[in-house]
C-alpha atoms as a printed R data frame, in Angstrom:
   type eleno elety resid chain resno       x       y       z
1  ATOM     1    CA   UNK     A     1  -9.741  35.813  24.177
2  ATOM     2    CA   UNK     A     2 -13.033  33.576  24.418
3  ATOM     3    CA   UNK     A     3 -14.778  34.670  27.500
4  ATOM     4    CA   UNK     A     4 -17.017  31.300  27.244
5  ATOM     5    CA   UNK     A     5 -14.198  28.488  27.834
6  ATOM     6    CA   UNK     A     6 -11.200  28.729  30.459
7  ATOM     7    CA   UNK     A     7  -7.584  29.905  30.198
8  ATOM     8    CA   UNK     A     8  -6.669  25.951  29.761
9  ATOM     9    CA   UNK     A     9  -8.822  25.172  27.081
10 ATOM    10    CA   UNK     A    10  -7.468  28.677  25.276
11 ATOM    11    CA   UNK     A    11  -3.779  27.456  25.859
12 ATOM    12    CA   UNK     A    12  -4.455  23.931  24.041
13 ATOM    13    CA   UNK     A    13  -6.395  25.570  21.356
14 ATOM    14    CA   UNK     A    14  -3.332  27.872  20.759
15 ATOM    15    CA   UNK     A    15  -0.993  24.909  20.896
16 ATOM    16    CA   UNK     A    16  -3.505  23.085  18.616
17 ATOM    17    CA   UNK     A    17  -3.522  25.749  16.107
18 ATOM    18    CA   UNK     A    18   0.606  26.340  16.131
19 ATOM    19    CA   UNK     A    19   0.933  22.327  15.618
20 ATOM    20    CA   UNK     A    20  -1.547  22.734  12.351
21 ATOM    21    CA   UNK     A    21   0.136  25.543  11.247
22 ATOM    22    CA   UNK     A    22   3.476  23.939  11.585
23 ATOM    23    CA   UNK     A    23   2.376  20.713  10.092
24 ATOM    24    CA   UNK     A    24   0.427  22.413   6.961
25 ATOM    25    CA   UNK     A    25   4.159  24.554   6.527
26 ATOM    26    CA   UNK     A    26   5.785  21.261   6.591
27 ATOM    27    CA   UNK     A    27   3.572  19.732   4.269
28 ATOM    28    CA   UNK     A    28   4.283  22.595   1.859
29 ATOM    29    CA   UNK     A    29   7.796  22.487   1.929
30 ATOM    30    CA   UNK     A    30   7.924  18.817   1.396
31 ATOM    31    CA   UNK     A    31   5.510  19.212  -1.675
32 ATOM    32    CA   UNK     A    32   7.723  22.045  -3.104
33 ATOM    33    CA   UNK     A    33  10.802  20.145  -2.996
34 ATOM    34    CA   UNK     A    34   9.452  16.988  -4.685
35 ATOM    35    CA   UNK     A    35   8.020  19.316  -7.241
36 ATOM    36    CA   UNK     A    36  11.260  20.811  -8.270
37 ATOM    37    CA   UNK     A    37  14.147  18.064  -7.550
38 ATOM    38    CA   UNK     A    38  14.133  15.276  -9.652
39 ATOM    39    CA   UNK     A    39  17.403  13.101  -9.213
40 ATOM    40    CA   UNK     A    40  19.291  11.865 -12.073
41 ATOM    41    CA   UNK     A    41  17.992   8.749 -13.455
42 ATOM    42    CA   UNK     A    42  21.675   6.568 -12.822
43 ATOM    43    CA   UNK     A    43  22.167   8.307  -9.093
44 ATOM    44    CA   UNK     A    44  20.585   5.421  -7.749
45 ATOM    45    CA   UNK     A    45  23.158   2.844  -6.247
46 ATOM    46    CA   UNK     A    46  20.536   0.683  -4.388
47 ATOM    47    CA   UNK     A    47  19.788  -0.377  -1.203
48 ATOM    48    CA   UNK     A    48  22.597  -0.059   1.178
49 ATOM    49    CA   UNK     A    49  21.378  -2.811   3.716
50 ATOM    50    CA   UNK     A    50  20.861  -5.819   1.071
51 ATOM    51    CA   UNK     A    51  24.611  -7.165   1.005
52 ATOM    52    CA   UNK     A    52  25.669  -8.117  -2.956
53 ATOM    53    CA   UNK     A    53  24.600 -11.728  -3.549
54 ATOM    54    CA   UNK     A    54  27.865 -13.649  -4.006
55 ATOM    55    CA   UNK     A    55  28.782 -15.992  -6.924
56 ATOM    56    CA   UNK     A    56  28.139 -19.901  -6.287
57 ATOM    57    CA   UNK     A    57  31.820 -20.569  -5.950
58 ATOM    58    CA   UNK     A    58  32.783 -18.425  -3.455
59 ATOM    59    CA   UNK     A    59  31.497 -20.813  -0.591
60 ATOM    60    CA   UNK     A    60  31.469 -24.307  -0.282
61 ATOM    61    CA   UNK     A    61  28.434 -24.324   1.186
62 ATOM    62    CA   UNK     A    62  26.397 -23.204  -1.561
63 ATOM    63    CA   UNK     A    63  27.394 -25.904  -4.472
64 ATOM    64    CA   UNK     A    64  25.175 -29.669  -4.456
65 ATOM    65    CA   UNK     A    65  27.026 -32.406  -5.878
66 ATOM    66    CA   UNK     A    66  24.601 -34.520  -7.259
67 ATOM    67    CA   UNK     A    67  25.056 -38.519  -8.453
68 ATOM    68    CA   UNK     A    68  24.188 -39.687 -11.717
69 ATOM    69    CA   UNK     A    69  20.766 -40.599 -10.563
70 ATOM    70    CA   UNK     A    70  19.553 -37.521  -9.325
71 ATOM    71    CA   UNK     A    71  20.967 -35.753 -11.832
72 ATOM    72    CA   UNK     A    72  18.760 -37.694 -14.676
73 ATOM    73    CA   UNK     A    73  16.025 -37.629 -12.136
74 ATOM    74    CA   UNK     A    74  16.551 -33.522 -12.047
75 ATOM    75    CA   UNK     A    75  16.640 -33.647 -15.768
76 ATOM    76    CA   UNK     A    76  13.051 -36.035 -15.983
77 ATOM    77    CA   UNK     A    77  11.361 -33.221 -13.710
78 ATOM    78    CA   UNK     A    78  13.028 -30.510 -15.550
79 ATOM    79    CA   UNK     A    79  11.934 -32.100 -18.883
80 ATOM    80    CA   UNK     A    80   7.845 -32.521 -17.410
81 ATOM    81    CA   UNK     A    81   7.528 -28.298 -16.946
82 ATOM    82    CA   UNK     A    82   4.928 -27.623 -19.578
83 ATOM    83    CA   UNK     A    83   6.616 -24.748 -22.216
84 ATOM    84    CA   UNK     A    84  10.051 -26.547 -22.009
């Protein structure tokens, strides 16, 4: 093809040029498709890998009892929040 570089160097540019070809293809087809499809605004469920939070009395684990004390002493903090 080149008669100034060697058969190697024409192999890898052929390979180089396929691979940019292939990629700029690609990159076409991707931006077609987001062009065009447009999912439905509900079709979303969420994340499949973030479990549903459960509700604070399903484990006993995740309830405080609290004495009198703390709980007025929770209330005197509550109470200091400026905007409250």
């Amino acid at each position: 093809m080149f008669p100034s570089i060697t058969l190697a160097q024409e192999i890898g540019l052929a390979v180089l040029l396929v691979a940019a070809l292939v990629w700029v293809i690609g990159l076409g087809h991707m931006m077609w498709d987001s062009r065009f499809h447009h999912p439905e605004p509900g079709a979303f469920d969420g994340l499949t890998v973030i479990p549903t939070q459960r509700a604070a009395a399903t484990h006993p684990l995740e309830t405080v009892e609290l004495t009198e004390a703390e709980e007025q002493a929770f209330a005197g903090l509550v109470r200091s929040f400026p905007g409250t």
